[in-house]
C-alpha positions as CSV (number, residue, x, y, z in Angstrom):
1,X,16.1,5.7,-5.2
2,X,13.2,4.1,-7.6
3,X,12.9,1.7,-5.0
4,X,12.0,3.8,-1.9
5,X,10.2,6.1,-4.5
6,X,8.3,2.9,-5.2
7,X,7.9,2.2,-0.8
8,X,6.3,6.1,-0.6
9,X,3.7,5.9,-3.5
10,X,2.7,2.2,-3.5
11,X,3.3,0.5,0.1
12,X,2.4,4.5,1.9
13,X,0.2,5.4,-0.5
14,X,1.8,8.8,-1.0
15,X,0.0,11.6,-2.8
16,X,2.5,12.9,-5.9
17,X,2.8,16.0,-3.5
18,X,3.6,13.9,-0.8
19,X,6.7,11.7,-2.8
20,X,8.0,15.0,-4.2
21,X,8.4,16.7,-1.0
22,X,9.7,13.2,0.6
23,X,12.0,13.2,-2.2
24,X,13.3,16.7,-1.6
25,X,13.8,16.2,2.2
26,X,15.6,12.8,1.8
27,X,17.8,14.3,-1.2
28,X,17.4,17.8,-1.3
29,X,16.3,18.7,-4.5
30,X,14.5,22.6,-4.7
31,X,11.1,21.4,-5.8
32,X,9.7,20.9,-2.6
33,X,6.1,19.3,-2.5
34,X,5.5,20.4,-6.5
35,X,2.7,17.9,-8.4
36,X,4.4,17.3,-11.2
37,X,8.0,16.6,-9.8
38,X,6.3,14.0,-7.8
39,X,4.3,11.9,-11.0
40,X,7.8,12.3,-12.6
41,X,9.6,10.3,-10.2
42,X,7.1,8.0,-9.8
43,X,6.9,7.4,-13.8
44,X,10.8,7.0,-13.6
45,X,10.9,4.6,-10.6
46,X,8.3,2.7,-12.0
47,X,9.9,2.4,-15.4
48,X,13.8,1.3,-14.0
49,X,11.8,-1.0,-12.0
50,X,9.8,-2.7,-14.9
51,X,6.5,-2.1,-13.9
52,X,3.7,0.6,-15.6
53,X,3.0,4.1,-13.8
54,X,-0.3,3.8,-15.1
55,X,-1.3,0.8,-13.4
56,X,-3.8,0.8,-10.3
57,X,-0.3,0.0,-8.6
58,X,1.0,2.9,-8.7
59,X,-2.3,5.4,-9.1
């Protein structure tokens, strides 16, 4: 998961709406496109993968 949550925000440049509602298609979660869903899962892929959510990488 951390890694295709990594593919949508880094590689696709996905906005954090953009990964959450990914996120909720792929594994149908009930937030749907919400902000803050979104920067969550990118702050937890980002930290099982060992790199730092707030690094130009990932914002």
């Amino acid at each position: 998961m951390a890694a295709q949550i990594r593919v949508w925000r880094v590689d696709e440049d996905y906005s954090y709406r953009a990964v959450a509602q990914a996120a909720t298609d792929l594994w149908g979660s009930d937030w749907g496109s919400n902000q803050g869903y979104g920067a969550a899962l990118c702050e937890a892929a980002a930290e099982m993968l060992g790199e730092d959510f707030n690094q130009e990488l990932w914002n």
